[in-house]
N, C-alpha and C positions, 0 to 999 in steps of 0.2 A: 773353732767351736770345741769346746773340753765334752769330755765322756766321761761316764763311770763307767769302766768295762764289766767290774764286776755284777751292775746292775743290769747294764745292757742286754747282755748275755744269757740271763736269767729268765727262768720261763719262755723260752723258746718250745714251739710245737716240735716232738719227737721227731718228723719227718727233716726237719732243720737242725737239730743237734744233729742229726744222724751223718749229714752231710757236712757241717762246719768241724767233725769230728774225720770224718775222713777227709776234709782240704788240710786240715792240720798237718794230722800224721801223714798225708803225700809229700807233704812242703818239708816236713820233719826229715821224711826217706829221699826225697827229690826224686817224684815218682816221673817216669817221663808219659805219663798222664794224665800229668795235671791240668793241663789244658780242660781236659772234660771232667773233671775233681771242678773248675771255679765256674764251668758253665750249669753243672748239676747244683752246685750251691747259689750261683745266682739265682737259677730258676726256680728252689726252695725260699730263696729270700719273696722271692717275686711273686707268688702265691701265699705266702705267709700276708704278706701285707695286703696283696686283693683282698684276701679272704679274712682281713680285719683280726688276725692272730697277732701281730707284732705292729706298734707303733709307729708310726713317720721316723723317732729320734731314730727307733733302734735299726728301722731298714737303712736309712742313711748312714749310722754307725758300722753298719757290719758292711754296707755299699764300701764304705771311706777303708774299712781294717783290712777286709779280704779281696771284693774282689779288684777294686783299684789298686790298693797297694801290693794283691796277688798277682796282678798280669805286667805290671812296671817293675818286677824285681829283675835284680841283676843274675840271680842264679837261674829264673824263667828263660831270660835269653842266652846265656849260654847253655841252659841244657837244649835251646831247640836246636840252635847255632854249633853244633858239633861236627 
């Protein structure tokens, strides 16, 4: 399934930028707290969407960008794996 990220992205509730802005910059820094950076943004995803703020596409979208492809990276497991 294609995205537009640019639109996706867009209009996000403050509470959920707030958090896909600090998974960024964690992931940016290789925070060794990331772990709870993708649970705090899943659970902003996850509310967003209950609460009829963000779309089916764009929870799926951001489900697909951050936190799936957040917790299967390769720099995830070796920074736990040290």
């Amino acid at each position: 399934m294609e995205y537009n990220e640019e639109a996706l992205e867009k209009c996000l509730p403050k509470y959920l930028e707030k958090d896909l802005k600090n998974f960024k910059e964690g992931k940016k820094n290789k925070s060794k707290f990331l772990d709870c950076l993708i649970c705090e943004l899943q659970d902003s995803i996850n509310c967003a969407y209950v609460d009829k703020e963000i779309t089916e596409k764009q929870c799926d979208y951001l489900y697909r960008k951050y936190i799936y492809g957040g917790m299967n990276s390769d720099w995830l497991y070796k920074l736990r794996n040290k």
